[in-house]
PDB file of N, CA, C and O in Angstrom:
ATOM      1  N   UNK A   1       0.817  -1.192   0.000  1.00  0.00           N
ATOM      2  CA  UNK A   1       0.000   0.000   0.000  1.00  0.00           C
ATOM      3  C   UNK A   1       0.867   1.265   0.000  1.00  0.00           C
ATOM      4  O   UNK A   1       0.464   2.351  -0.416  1.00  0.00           O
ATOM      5  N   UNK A   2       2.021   1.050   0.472  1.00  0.00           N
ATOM      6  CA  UNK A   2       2.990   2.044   0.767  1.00  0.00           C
ATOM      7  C   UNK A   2       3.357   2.392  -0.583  1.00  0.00           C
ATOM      8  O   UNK A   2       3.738   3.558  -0.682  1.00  0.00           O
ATOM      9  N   UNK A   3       3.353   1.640  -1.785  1.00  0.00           N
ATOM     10  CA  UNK A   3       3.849   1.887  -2.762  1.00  0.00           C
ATOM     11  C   UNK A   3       3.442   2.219  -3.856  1.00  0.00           C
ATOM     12  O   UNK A   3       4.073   2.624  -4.833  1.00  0.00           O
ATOM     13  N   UNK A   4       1.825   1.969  -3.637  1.00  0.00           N
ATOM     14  CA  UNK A   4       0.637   2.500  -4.673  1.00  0.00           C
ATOM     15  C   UNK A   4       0.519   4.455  -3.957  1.00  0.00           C
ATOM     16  O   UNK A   4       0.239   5.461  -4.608  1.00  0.00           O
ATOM     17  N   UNK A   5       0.741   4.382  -2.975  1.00  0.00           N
ATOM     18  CA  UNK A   5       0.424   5.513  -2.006  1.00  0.00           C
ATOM     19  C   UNK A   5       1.380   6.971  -2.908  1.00  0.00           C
ATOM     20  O   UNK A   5       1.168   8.115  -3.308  1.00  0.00           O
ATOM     21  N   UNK A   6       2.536   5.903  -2.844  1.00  0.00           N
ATOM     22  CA  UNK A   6       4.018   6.878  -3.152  1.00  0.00           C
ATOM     23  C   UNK A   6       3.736   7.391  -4.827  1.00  0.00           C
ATOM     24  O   UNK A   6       3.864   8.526  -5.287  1.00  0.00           O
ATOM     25  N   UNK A   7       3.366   6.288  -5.440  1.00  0.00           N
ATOM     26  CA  UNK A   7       3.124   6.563  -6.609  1.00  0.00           C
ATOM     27  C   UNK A   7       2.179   7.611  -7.375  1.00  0.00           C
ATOM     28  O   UNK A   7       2.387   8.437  -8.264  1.00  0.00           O
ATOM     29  N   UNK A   8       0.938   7.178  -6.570  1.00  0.00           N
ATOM     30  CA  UNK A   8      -0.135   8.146  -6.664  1.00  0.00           C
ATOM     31  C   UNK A   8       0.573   9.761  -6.023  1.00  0.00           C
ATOM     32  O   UNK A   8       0.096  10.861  -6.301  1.00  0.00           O
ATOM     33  N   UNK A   9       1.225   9.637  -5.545  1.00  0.00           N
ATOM     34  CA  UNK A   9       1.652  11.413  -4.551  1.00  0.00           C
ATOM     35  C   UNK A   9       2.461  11.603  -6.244  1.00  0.00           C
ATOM     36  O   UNK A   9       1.839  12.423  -6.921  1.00  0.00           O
ATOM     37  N   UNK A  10       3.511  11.081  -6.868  1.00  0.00           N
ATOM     38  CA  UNK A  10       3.814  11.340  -7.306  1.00  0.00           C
ATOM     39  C   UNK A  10       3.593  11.567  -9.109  1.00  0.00           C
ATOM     40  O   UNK A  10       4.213  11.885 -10.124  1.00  0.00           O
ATOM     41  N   UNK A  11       2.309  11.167  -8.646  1.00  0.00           N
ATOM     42  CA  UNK A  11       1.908  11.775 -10.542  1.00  0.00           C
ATOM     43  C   UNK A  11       1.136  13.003 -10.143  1.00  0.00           C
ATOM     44  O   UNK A  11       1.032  13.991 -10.869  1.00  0.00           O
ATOM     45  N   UNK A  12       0.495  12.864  -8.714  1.00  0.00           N
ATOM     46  CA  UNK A  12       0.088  14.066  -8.468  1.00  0.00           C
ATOM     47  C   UNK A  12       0.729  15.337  -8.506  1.00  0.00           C
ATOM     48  O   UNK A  12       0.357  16.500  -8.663  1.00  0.00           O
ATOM     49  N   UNK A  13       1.753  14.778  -8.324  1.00  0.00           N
ATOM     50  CA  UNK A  13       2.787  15.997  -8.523  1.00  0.00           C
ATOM     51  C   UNK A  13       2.970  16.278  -9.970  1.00  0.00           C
ATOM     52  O   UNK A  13       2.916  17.473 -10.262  1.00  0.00           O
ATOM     53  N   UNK A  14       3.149  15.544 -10.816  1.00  0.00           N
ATOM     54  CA  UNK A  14       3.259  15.552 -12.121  1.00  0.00           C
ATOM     55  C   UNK A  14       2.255  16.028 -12.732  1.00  0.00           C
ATOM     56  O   UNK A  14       2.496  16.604 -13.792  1.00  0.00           O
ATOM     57  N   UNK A  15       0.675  15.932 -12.218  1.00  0.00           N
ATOM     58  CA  UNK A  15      -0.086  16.384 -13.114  1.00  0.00           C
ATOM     59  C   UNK A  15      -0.507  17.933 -12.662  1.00  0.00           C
ATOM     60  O   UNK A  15      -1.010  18.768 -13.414  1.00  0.00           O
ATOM     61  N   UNK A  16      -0.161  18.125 -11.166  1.00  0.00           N
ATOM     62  CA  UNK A  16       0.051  19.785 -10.900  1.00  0.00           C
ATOM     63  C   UNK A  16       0.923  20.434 -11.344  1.00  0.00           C
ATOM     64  O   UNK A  16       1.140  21.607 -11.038  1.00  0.00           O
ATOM     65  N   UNK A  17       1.683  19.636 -12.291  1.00  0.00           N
ATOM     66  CA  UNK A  17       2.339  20.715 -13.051  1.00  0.00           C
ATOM     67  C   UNK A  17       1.819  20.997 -14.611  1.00  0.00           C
ATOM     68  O   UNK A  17       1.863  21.897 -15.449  1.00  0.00           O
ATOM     69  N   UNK A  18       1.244  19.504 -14.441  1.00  0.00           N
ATOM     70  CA  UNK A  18       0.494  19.659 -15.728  1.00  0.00           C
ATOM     71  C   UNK A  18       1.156  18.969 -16.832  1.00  0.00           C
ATOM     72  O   UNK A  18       1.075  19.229 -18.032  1.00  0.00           O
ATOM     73  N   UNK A  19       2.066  17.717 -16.037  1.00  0.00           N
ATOM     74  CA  UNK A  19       2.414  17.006 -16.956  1.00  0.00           C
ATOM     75  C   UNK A  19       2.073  15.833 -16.935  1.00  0.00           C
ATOM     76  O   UNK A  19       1.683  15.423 -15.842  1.00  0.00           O
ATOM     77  N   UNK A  20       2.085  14.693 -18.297  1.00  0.00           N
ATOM     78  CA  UNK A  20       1.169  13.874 -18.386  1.00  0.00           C
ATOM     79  C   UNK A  20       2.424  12.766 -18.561  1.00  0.00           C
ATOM     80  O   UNK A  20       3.343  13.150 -19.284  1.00  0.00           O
ATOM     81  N   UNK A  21       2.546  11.449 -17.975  1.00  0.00           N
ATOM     82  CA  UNK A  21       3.897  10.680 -17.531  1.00  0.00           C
ATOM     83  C   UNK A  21       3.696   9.961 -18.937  1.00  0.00           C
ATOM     84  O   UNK A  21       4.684  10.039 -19.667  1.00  0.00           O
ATOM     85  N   UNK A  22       2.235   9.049 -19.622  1.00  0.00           N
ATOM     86  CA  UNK A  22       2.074   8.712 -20.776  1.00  0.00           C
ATOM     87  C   UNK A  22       2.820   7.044 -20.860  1.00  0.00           C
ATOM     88  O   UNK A  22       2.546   6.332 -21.825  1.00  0.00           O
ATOM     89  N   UNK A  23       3.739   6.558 -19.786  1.00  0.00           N
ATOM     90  CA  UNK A  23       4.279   5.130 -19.976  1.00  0.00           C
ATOM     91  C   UNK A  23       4.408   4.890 -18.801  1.00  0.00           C
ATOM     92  O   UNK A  23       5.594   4.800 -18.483  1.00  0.00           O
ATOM     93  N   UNK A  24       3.343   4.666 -17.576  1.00  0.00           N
ATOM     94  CA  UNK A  24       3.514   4.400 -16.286  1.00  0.00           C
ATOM     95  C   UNK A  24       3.164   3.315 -16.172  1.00  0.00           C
ATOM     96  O   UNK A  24       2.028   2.975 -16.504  1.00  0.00           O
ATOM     97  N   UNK A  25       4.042   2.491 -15.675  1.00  0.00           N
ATOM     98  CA  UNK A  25       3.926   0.845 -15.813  1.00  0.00           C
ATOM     99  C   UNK A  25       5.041   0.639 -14.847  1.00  0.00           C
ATOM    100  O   UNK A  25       5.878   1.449 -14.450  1.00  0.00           O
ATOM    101  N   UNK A  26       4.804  -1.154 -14.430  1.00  0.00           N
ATOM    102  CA  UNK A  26       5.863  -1.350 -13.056  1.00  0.00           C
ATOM    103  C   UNK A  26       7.359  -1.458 -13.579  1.00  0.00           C
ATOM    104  O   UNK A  26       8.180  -1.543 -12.666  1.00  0.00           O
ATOM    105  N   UNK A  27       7.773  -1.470 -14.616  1.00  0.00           N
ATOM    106  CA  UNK A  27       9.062  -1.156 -15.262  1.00  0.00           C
ATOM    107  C   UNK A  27       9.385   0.493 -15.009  1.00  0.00           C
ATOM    108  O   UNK A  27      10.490   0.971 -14.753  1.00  0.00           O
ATOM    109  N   UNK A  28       8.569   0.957 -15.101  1.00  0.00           N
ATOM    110  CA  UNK A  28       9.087   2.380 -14.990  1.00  0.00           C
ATOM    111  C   UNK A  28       8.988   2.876 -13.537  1.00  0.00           C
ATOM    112  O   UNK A  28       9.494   3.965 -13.266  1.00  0.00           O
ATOM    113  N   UNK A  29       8.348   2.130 -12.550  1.00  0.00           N
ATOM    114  CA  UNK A  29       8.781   2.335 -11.182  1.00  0.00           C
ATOM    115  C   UNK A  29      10.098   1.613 -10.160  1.00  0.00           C
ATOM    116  O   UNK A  29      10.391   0.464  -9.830  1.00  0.00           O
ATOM    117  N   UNK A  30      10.584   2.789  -9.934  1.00  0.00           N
ATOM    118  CA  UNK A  30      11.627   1.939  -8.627  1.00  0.00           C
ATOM    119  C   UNK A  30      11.688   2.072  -7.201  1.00  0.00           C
ATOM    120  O   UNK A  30      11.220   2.916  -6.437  1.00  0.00           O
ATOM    121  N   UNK A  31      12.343   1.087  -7.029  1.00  0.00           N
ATOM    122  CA  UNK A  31      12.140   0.975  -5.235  1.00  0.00           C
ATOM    123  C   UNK A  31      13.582   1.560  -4.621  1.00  0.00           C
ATOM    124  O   UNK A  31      14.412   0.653  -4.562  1.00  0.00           O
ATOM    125  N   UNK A  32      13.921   2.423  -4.305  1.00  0.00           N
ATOM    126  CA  UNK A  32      15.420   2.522  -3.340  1.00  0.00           C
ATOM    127  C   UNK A  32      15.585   1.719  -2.806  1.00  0.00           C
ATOM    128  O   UNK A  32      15.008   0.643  -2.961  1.00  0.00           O
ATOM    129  N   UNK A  33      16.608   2.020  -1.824  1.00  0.00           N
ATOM    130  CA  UNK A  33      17.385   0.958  -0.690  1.00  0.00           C
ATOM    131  C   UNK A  33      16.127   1.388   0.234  1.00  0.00           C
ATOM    132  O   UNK A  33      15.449   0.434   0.617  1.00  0.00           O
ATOM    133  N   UNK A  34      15.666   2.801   0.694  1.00  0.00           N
ATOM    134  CA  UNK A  34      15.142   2.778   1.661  1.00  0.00           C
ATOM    135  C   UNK A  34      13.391   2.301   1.617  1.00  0.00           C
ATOM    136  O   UNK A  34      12.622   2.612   2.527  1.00  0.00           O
ATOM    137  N   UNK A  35      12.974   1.524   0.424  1.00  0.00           N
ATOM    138  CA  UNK A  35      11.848   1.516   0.152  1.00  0.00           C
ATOM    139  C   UNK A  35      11.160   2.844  -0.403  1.00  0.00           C
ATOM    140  O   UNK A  35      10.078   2.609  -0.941  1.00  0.00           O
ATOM    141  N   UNK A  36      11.509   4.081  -0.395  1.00  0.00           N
ATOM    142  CA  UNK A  36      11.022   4.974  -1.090  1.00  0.00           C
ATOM    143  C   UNK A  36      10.899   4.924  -2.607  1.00  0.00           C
ATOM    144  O   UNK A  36      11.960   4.540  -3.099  1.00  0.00           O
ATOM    145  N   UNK A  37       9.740   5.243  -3.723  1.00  0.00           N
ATOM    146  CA  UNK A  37       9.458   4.776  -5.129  1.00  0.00           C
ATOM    147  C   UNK A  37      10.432   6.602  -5.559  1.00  0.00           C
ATOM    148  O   UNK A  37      10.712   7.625  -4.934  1.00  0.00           O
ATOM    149  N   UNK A  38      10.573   6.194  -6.629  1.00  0.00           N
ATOM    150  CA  UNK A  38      11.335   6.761  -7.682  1.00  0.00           C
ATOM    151  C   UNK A  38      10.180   6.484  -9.450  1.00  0.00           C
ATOM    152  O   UNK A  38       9.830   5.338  -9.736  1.00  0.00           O
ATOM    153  N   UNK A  39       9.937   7.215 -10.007  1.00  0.00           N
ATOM    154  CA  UNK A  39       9.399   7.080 -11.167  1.00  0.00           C
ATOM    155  C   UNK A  39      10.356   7.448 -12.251  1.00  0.00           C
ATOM    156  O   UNK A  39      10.937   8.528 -12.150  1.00  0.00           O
ATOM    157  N   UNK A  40      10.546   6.815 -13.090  1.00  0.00           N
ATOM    158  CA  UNK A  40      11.337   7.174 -14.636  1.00  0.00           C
ATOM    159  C   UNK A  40      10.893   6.655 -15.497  1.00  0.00           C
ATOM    160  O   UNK A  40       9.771   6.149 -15.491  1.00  0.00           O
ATOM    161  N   UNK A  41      11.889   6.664 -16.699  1.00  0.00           N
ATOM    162  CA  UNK A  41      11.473   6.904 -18.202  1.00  0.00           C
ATOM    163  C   UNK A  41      10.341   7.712 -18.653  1.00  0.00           C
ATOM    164  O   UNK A  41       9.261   7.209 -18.963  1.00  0.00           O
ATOM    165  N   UNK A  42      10.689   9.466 -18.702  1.00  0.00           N
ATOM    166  CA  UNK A  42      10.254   9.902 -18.890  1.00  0.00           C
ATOM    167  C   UNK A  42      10.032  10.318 -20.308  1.00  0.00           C
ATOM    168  O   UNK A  42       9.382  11.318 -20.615  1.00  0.00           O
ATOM    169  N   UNK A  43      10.639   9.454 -21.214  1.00  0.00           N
ATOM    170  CA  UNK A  43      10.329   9.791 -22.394  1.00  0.00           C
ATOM    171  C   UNK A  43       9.351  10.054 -23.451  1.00  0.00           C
ATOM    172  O   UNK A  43       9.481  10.536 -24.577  1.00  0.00           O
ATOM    173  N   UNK A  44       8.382   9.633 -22.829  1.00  0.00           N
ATOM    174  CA  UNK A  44       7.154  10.023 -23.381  1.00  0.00           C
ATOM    175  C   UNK A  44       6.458  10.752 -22.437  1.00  0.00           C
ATOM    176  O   UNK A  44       5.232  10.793 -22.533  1.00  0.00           O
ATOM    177  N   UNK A  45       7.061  11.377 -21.476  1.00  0.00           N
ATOM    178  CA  UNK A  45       6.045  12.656 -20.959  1.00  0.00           C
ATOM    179  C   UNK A  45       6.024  13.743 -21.176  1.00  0.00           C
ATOM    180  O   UNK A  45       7.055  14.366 -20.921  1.00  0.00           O
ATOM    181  N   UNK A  46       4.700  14.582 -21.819  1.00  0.00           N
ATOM    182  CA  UNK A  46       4.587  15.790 -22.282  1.00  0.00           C
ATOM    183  C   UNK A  46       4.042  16.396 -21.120  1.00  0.00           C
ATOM    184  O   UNK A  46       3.779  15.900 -20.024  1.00  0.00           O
ATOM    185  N   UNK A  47       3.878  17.918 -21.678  1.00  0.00           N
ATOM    186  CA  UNK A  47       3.275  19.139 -21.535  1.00  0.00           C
ATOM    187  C   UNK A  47       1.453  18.633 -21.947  1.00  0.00           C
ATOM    188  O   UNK A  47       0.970  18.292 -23.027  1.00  0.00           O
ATOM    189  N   UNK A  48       0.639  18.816 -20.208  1.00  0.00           N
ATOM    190  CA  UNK A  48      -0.100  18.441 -20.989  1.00  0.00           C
ATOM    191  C   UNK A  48      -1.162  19.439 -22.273  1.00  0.00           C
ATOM    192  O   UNK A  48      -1.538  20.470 -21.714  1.00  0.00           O
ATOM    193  N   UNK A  49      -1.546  19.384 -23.357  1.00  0.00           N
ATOM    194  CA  UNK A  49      -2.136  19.989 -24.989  1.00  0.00           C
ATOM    195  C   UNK A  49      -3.532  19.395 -24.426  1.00  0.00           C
ATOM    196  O   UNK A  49      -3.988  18.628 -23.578  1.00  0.00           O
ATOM    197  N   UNK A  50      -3.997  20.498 -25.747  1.00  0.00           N
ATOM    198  CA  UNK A  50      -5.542  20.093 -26.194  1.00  0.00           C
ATOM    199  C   UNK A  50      -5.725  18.908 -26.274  1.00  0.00           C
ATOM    200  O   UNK A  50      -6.762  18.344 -25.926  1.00  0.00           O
ATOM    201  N   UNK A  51      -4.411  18.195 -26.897  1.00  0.00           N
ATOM    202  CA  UNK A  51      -4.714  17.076 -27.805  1.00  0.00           C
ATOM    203  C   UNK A  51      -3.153  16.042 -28.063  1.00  0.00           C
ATOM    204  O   UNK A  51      -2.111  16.163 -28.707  1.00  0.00           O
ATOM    205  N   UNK A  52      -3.748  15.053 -27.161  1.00  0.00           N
ATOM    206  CA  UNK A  52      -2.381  13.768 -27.300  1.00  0.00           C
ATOM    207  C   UNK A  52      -2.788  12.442 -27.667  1.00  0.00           C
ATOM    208  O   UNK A  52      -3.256  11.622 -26.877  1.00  0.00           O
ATOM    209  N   UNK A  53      -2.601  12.268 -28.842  1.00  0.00           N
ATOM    210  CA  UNK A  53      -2.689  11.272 -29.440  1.00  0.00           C
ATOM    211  C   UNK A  53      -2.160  10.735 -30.266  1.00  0.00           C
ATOM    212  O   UNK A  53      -2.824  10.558 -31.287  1.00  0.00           O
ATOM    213  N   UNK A  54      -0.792  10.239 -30.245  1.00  0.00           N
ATOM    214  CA  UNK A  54       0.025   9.239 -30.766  1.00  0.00           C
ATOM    215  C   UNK A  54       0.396   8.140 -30.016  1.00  0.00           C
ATOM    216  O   UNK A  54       1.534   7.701 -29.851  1.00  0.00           O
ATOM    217  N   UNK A  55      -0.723   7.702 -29.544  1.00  0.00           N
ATOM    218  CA  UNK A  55      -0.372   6.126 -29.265  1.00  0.00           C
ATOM    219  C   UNK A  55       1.108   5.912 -28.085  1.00  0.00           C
ATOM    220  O   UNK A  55       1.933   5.007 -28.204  1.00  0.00           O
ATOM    221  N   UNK A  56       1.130   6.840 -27.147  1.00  0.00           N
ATOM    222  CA  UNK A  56       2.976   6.297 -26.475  1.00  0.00           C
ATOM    223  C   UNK A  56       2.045   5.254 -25.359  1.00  0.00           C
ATOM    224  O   UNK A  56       0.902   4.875 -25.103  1.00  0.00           O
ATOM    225  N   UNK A  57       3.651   5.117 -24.887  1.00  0.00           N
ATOM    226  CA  UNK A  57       3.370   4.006 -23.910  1.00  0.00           C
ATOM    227  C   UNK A  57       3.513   2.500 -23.916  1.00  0.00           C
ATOM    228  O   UNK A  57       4.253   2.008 -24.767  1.00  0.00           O
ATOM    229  N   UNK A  58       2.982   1.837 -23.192  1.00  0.00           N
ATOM    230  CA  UNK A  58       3.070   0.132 -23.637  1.00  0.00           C
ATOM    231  C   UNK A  58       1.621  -0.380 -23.596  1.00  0.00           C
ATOM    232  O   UNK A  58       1.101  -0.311 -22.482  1.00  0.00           O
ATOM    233  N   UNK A  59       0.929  -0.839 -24.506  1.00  0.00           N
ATOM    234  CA  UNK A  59      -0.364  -1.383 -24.600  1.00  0.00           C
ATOM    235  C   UNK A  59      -0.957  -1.612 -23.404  1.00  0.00           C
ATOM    236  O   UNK A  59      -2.078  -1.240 -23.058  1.00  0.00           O
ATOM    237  N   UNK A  60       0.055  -2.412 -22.614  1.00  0.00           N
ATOM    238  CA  UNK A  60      -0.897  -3.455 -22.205  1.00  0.00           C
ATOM    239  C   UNK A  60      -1.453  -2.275 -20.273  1.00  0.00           C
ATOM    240  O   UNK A  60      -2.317  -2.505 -19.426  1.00  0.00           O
ATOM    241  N   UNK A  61      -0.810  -1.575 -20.349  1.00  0.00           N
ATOM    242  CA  UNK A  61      -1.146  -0.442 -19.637  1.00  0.00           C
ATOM    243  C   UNK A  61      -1.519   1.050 -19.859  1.00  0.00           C
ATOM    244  O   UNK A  61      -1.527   1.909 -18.978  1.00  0.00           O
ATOM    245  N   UNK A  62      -1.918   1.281 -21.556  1.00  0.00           N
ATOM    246  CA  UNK A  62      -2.521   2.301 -21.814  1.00  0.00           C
ATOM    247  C   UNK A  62      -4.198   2.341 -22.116  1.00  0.00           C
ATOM    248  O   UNK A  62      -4.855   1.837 -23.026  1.00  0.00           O
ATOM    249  N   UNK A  63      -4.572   3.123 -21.006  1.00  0.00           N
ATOM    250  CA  UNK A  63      -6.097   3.669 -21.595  1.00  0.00           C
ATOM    251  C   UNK A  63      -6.642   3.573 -22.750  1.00  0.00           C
ATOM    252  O   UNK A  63      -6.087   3.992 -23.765  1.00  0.00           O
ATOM    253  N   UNK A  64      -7.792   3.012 -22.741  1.00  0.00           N
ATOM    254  CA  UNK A  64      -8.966   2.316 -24.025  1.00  0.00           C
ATOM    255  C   UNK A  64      -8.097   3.490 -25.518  1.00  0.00           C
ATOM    256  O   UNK A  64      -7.488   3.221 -26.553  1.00  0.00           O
ATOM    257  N   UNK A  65      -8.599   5.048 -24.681  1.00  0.00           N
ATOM    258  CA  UNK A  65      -8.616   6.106 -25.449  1.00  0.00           C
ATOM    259  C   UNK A  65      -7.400   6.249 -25.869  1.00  0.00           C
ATOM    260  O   UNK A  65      -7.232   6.474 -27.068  1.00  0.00           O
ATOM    261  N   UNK A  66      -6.111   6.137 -24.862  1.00  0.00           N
ATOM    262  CA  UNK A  66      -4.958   6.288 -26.124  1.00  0.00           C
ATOM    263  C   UNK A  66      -4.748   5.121 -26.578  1.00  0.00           C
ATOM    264  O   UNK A  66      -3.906   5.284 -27.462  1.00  0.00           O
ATOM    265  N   UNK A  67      -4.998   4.055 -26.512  1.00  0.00           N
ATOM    266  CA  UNK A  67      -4.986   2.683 -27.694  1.00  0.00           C
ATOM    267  C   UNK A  67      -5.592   3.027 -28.416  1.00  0.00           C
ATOM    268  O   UNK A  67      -5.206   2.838 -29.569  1.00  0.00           O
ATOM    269  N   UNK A  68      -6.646   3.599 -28.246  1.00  0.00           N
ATOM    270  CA  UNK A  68      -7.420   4.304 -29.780  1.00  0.00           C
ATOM    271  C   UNK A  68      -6.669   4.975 -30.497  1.00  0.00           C
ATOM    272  O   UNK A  68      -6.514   4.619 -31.665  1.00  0.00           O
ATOM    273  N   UNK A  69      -6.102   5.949 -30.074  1.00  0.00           N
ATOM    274  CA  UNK A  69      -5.214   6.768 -30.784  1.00  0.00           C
ATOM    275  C   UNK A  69      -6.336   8.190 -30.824  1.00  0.00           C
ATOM    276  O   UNK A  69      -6.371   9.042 -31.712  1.00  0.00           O
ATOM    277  N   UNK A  70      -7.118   8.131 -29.699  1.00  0.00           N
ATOM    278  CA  UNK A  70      -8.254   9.616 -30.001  1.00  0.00           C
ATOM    279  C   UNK A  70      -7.639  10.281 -28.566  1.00  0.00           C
ATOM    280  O   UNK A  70      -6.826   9.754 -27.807  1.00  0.00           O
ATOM    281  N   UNK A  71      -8.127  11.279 -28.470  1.00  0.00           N
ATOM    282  CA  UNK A  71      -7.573  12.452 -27.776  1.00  0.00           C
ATOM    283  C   UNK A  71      -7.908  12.002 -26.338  1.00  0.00           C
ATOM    284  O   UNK A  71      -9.010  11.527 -26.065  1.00  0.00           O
ATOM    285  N   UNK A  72      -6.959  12.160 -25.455  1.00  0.00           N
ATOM    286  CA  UNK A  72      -6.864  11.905 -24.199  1.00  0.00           C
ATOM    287  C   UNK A  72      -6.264  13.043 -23.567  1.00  0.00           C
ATOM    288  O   UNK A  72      -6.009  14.081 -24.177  1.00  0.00           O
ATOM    289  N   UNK A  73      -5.987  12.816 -22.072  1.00  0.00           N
ATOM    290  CA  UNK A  73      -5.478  13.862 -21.500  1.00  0.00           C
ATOM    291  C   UNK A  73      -4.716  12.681 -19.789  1.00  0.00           C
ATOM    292  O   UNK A  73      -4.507  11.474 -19.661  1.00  0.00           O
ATOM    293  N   UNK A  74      -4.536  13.956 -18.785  1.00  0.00           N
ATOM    294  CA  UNK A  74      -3.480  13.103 -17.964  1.00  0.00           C
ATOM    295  C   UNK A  74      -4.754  11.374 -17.058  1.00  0.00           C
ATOM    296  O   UNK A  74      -4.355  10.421 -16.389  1.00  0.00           O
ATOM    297  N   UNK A  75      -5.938  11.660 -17.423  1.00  0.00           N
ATOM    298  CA  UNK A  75      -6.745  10.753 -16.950  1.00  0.00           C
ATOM    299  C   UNK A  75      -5.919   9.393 -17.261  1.00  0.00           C
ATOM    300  O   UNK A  75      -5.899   8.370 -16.576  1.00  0.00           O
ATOM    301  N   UNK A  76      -5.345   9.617 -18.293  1.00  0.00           N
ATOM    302  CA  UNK A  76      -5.439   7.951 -19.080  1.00  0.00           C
ATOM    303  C   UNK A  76      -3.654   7.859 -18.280  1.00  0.00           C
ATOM    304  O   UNK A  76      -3.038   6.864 -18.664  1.00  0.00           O
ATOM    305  N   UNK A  77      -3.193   8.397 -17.689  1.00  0.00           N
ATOM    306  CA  UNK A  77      -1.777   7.950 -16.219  1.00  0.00           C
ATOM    307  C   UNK A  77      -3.027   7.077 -15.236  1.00  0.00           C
ATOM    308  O   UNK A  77      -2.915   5.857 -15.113  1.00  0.00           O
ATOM    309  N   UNK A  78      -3.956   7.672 -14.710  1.00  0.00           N
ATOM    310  CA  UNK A  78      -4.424   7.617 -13.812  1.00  0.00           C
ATOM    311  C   UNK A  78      -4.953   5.844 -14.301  1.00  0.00           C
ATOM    312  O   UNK A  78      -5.095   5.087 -13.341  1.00  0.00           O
ATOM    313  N   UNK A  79      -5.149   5.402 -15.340  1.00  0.00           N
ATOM    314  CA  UNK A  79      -5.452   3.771 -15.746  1.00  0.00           C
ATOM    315  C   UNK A  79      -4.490   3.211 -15.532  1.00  0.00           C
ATOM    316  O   UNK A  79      -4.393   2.270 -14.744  1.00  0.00           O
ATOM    317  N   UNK A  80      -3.502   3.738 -16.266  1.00  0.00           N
ATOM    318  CA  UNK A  80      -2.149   2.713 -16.171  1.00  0.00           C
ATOM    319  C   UNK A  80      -1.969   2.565 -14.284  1.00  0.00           C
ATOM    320  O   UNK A  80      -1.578   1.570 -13.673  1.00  0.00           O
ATOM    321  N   UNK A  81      -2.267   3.485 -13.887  1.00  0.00           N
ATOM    322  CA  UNK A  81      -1.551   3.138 -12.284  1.00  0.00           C
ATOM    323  C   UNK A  81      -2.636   2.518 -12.076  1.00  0.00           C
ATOM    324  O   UNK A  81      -2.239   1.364 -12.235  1.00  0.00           O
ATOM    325  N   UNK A  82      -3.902   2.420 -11.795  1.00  0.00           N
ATOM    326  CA  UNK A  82      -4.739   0.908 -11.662  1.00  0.00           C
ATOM    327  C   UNK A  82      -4.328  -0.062 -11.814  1.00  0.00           C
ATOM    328  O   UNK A  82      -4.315  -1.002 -11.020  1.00  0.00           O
ATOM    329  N   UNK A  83      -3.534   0.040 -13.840  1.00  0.00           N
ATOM    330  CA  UNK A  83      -3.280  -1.173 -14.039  1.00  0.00           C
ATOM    331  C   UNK A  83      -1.865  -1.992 -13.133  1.00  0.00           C
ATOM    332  O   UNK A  83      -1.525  -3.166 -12.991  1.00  0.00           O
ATOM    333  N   UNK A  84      -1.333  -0.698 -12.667  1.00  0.00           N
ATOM    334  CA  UNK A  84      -0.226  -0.822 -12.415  1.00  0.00           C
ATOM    335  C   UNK A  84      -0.275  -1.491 -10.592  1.00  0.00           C
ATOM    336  O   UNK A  84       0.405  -2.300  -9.961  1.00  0.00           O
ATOM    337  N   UNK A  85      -1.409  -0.667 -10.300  1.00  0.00           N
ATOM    338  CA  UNK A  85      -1.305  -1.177  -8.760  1.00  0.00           C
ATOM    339  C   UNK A  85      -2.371  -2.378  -8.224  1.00  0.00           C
ATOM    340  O   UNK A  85      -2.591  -2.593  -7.032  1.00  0.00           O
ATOM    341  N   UNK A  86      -3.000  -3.131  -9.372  1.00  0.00           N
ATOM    342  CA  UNK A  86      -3.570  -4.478  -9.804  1.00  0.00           C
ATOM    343  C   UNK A  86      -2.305  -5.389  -9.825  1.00  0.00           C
ATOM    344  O   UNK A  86      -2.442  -6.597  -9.635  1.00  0.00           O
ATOM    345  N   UNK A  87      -1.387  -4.980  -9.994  1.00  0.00           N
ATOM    346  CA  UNK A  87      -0.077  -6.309 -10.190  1.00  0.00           C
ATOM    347  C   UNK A  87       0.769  -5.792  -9.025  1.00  0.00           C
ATOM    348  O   UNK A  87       1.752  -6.524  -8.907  1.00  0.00           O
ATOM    349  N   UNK A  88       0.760  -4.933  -8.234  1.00  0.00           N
ATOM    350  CA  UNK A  88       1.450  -4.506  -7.317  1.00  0.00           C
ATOM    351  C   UNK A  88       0.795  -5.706  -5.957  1.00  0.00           C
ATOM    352  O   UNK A  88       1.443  -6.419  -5.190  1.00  0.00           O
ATOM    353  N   UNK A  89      -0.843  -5.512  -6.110  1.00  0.00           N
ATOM    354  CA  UNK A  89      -1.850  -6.482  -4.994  1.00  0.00           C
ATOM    355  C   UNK A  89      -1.292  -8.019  -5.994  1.00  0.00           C
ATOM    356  O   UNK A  89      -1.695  -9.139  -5.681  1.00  0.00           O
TER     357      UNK A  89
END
């Protein structure tokens, strides 16, 4: 729980800035020595736009809507960490 907790603080942070992480999956989370999470590969995180839709990320943890390839916004982070904290339980 400690680690879905950490995660969630930290897109929160990401999306008060208004950025959208776009490949949040348990590969892209880490654990320190002290148990504290770390998030990376930020390579597909934008600025969040009107309009993001090129497909980033890894399938099997992206939102219906960006597998569609139709316009999404930072909601579709907020699936992947479901999906993400479904394999965490």
């Amino acid at each position: 729980l400690s680690f879905m907790r950490q995660i969630a603080e930290a897109m929160k942070h990401l999306h008060m800035l208004g950025i959208t992480h776009r490949d949040l999956k348990p590969d892209n989370v880490m654990v320190h020595a002290d148990l504290s999470i770390r998030l990376g590969d930020f390579g597909q995180a934008r600025q969040e736009a009107n309009m993001m839709s090129n497909m980033p990320g890894s399938a099997y943890y992206m939102a219906p809507e960006a597998l569609q390839g139709v316009d999404y916004r930072k909601c579709a982070d907020v699936y992947s960490y479901a999906i993400t904290c479904w394999e965490i339980l």
